[in-house]
C-alpha positions in Angstrom: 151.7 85.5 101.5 154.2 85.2 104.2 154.7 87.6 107.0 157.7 90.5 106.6 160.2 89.8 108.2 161.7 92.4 111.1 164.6 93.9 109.0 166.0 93.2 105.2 169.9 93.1 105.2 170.9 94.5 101.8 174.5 93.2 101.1 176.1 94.0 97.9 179.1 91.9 96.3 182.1 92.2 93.5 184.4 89.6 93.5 184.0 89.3 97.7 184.4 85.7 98.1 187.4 86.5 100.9 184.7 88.4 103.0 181.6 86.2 103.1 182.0 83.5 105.0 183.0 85.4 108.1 180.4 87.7 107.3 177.7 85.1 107.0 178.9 83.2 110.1 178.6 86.4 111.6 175.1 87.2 110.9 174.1 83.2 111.7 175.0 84.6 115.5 172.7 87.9 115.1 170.5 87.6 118.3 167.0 88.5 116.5 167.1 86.1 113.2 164.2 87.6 111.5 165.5 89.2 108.9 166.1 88.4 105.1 169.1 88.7 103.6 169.1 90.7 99.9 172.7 89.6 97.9 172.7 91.5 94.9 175.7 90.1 93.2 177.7 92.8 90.4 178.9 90.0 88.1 181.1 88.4 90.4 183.4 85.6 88.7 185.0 84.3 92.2 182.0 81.6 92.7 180.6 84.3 95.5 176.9 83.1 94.8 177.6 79.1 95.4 179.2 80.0 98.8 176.5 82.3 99.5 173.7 80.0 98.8 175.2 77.1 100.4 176.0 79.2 103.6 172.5 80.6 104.1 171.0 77.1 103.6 173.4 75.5 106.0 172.5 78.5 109.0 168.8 78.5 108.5 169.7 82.3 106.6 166.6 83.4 104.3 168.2 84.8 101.0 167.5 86.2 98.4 169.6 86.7 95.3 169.7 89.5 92.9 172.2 88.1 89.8 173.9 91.2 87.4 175.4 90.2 84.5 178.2 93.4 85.2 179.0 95.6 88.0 175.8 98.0 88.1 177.2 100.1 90.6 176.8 100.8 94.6 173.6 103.1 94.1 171.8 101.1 91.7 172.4 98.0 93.4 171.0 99.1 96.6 167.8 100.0 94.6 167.9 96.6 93.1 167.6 95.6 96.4 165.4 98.1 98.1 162.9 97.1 95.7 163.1 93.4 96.8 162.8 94.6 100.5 160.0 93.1 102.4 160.6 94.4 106.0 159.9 98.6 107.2 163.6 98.6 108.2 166.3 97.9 105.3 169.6 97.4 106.4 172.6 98.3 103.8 175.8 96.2 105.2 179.0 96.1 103.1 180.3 92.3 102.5 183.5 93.4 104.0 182.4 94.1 107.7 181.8 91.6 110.5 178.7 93.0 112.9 178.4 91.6 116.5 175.9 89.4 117.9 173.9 92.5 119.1 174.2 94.6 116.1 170.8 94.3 114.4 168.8 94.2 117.7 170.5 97.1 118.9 169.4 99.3 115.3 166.0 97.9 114.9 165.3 99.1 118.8 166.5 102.8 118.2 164.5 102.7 115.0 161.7 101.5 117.1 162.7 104.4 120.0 162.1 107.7 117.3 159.5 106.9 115.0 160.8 109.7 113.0 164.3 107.9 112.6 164.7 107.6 108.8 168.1 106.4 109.5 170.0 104.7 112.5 174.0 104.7 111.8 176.0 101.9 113.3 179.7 101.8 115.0 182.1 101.1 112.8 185.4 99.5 113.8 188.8 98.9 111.5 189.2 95.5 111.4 192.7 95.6 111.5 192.5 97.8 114.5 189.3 97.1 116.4 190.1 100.1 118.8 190.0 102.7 116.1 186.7 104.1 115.0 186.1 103.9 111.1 183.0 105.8 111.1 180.2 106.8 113.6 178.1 108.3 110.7 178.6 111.0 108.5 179.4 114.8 109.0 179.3 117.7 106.6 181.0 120.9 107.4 179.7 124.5 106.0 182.1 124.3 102.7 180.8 121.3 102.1 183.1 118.7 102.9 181.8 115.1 104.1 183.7 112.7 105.8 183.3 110.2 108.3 182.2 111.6 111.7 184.8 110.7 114.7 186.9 108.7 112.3 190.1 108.1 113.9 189.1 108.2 118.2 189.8 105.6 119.8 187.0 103.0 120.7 185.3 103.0 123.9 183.3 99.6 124.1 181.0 101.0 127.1 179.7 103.9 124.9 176.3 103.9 125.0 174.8 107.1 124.8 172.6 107.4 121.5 172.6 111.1 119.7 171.6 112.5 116.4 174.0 112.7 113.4 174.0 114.0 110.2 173.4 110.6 108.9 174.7 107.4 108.4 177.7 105.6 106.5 176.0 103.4 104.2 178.0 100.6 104.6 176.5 99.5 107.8 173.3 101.8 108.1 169.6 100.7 109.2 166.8 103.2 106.4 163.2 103.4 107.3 161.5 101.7 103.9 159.1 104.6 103.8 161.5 107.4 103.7 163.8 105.3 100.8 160.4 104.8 98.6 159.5 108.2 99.5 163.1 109.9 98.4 163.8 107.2 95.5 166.7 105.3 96.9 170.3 106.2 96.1 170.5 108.4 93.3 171.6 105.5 90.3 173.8 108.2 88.3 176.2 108.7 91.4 176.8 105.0 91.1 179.3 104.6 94.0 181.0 107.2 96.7 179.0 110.1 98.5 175.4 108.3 97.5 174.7 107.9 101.0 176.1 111.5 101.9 173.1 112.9 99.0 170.6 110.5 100.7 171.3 112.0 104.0 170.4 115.6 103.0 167.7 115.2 101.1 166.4 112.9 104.1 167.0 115.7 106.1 165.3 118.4 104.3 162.7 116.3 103.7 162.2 116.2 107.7 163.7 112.7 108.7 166.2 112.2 111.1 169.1 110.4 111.9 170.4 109.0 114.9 173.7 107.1 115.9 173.8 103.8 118.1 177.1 103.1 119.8 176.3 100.0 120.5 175.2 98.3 116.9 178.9 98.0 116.5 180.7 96.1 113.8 184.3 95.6 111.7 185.2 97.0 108.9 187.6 96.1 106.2 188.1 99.9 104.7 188.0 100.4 101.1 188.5 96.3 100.5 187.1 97.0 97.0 188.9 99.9 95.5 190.9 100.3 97.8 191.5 104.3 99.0 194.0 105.1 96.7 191.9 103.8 93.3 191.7 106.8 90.4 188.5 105.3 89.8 187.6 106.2 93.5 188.9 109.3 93.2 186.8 110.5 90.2 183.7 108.9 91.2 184.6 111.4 94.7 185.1 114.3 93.1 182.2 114.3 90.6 179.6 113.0 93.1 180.6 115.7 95.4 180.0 118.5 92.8 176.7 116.6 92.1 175.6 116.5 95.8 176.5 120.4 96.4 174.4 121.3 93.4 171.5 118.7 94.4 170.9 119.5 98.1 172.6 123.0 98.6 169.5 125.1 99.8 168.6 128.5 98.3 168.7 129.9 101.4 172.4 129.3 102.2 173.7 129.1 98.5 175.3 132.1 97.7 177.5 132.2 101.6 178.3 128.5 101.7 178.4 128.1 97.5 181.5 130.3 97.4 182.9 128.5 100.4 182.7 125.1 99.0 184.4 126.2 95.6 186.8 128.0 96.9 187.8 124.8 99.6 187.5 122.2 96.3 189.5 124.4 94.1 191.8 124.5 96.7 191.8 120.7 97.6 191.9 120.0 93.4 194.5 122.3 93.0 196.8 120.9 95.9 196.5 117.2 95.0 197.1 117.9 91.3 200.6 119.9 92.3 201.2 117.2 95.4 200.1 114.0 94.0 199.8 114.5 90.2 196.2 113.4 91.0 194.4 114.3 87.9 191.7 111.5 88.5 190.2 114.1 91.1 190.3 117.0 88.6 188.7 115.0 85.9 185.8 113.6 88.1 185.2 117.7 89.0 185.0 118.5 85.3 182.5 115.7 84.6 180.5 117.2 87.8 180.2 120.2 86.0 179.3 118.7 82.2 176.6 116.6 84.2 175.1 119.5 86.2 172.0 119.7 83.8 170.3 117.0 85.4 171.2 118.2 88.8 169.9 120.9 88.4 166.7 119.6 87.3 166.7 117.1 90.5 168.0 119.9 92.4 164.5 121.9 91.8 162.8 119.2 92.8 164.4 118.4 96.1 164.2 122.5 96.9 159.9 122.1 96.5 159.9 118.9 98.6 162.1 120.6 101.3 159.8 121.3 104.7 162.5 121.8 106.5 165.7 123.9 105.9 167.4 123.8 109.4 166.8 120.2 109.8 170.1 120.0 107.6 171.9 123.2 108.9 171.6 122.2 112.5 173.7 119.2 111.7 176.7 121.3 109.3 179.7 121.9 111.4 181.8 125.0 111.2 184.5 124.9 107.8 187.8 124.6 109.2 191.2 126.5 108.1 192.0 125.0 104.4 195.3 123.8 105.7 193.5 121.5 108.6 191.1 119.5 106.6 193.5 116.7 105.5 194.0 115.7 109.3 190.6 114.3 109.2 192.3 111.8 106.7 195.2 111.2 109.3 194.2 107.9 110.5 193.4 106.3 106.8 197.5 106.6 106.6 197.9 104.0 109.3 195.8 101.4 107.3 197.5 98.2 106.1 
């Protein structure tokens, strides 16, 4: 049997032919090449795989090719691929970004630096602003809300100082093997949007952390596959978020920060049904609640498992006023 390689890049694809070749070129310049690379194609019909395989074979990539016969969704996809993961370190990378030469050394040596590092969050840049941050990880506030942590700031390529987060976006996130076997992947019935926000807190009350690297930088293409003003995105957002505040909500802090987060969502539903007409968001809550059975049932599990309550509430940042939690969105405006 052949030895593991240092790292197995995960990359999931739908009808991404656009995005790979840069992306592959890119990761032919990655300065440590031992790593596999995982592409779990959703029944693309844009001849992604023959690029693919043709690319790897012509830059010396090893690959690996998970074929679906339909789009089986973000989270079950990335288990597809976990599963096929050889290396301690799996790397999830969306086909849309474009990582610098230093991007996988720099997140397999902080994994290596905290051996308690279930996750390692990377710098991610616009790509059609390279001095805007996308995301540095994600952050969770005390009602609930997730979104992505210093999105917006302006980019400061010298940054080098590497702190503990929340967690990581999972579009560009190193995941310690262990801990994903150990917490079941990405929960499959979220199937896209806020999976990796529910990893992130169960990780956390399981006792892993999470640490941010400033220098595993990378671009983004935001929402190149539903784009951020998709209904379908919009549902899958607002169901998966009632799911994750049943699932990982601890007893302890229920009953204070419950009522917070449905008062903040009912006023978020409310104001982009009377603002926008956007009943996709309403819908996705009400299917939230019809599926909370199984929630539930997961949620009891993840209370017994939890060892460490304040591991997660060290990292929840004060609920703003109602009225300022759009401006986190500001900078999506300003997107092509």
């Amino acid at each position: 049997m052949t030895k593991a390689p240092l790292a197995s890049l995960v990359v999931l694809n739908l009808n991404g032919r656009r995005h790979l070749a840069p992306l592959l070129a890119h990761l032919a310049l990655q300065s440590v090449r031992d790593f596999e690379l995982i592409f779990v194609d959703n029944g693309s019909t844009d001849d992604s795989l023959q690029l693919v395989e043709e690319s790897c074979t012509a830059y010396g990539l090893t690959l690996i090719v998970i074929r679906n016969s339909f789009n089986n969704g973000f989270a079950p996809a990335s288990n597809q691929g976990l599963r096929a993961a050889r290396a301690a370190h799996v790397v999830m990378l969306n086909n849309d970004t474009l990582p610098e030469p230093y991007w996988l050394e720099h997140l397999l040596a902080t994994a290596e630096q905290f051996p308690d590092a279930g996750m390692v969050a990377s710098k991610m840049l616009f790509a059609h602003n390279p001095a805007m941050i996308n995301s540095a990880g994600i952050a969770v506030d005390a009602a609930g809300i997730a979104w992505d942590w210093r999105g917006g700031e302006p980019d400061d390529p010298d940054e080098r100082g590497v702190v503990e987060i929340f967690g990581p976006c999972g579009g560009a996130a190193l995941y310690a093997r262990q801990m994903m076997l150990q917490l079941g992947g990405f929960d499959e019935e979220f199937f896209a949007y806020l999976e990796d926000v529910d990893l992130a807190w169960r990780a956390r009350l399981a006792g892993w952390r999470c640490f941010y690297q400033p220098q595993a930088r990378l671009l983004h293409a935001h929402s190149a596959t539903l784009g951020d003003a998709s209904p379908t995105k919009r549902f899958l957002l607002g169901r998966n978020k009632v799911w994750t505040l049943i699932k990982n909500l601890p007893d302890r802090y229920l009953l204070e920060d419950g009522l917070r987060a449905v008062f903040y969502d009912k006023l978020a539903t409310g104001y982009g049904v009377l603002t926008r007409g956007d009943l996709a968001s309403l819908r996705g809550r009400l299917a939230g609640l019809r599926g909370a059975g199984p929630m539930l049932a997961k949620r009891r599990a993840i209370q017994r498992a939890t060892v460490d309550v304040e591991n997660w509430r060290r990292f929840v940042q004060p609920a703003p006023a109602p009225w300022a939690v759009p401006r986190r969105y500001d900078h999506l405006a300003a997107k092509p």
